[in-house]
N, C-alpha and C positions, 0 to 999 in steps of 0.2 A: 491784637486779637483779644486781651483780657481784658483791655478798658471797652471793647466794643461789645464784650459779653456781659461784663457790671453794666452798664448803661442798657441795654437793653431789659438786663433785669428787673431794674429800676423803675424801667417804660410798662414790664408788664406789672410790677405790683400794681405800681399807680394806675392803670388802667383800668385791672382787677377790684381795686377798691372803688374808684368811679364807677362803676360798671354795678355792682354790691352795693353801693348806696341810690343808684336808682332803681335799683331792684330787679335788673335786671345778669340774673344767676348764670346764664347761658353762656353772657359775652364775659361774664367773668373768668367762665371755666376756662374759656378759650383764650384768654389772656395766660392763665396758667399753663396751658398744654406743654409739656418738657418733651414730646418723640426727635424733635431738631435738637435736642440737647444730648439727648441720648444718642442718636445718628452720630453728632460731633462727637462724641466719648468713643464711639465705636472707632471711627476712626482714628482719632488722637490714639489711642491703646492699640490697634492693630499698625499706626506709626511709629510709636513705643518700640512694638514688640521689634518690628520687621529692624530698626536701626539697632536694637541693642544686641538683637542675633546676627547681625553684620558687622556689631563692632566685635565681640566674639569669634569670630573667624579669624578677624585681622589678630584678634591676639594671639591667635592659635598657631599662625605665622611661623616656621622658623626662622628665627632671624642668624645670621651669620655675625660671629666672634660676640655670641651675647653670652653673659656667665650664667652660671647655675643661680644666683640672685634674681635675675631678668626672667632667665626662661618659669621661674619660679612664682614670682608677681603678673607676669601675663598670664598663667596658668591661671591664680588664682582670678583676675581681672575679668578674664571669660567665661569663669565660671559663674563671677559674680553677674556679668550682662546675660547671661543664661538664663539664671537664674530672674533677672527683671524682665527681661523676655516672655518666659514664662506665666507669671506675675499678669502681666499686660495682656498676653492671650487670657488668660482666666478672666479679668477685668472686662476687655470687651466681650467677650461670650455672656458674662452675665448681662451685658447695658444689650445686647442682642435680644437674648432673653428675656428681660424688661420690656422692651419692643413688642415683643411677640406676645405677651400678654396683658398690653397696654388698652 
């Protein structure tokens, strides 16, 4: 997926530029348009969010004959995917955002 997003990149600078040296501004802009990039971030970030508060659960887990070490580092473990969780919803809401006053 990331070599398929560089290359594409790549297709629109050059496009962009083609487009800029004939003088024509229009098909340039639209060589740059990012709302499909934004779209994919929305998503990517609300995928983020949704798997790092599931893996968070499974930490939260009690697990049987685990010591006070264990139950102590999953503790902290789901706090930390909480936390990125978190993070990610904040992330897509802003590229939402972006969106909506694009």
């Amino acid at each position: 997926m990331a070599i398929t997003i560089r290359a594409h990149h790549v297709w629109s600078i050059g496009e962009a530029r083609a487009d800029e040296i004939q003088g024509v501004d229009g098909d340039a802009l639209s060589a740059l348009d990012v709302s499909a990039y934004r779209r994919l971030i929305v998503l990517l970030e609300d995928t983020v969010a949704d798997l790092e508060s599931r893996a968070a659960k499974v930490y939260r887990k009690p697990l049987a004959n685990a010591d006070a070490r264990l139950r102590r580092d999953r503790g902290r473990w789901a706090l930390d995917c909480e936390a990125r969780a978190r993070r990610a919803c904040q992330r897509a809401e802003m590229a939402r955002k972006d969106n909506e006053d694009a």
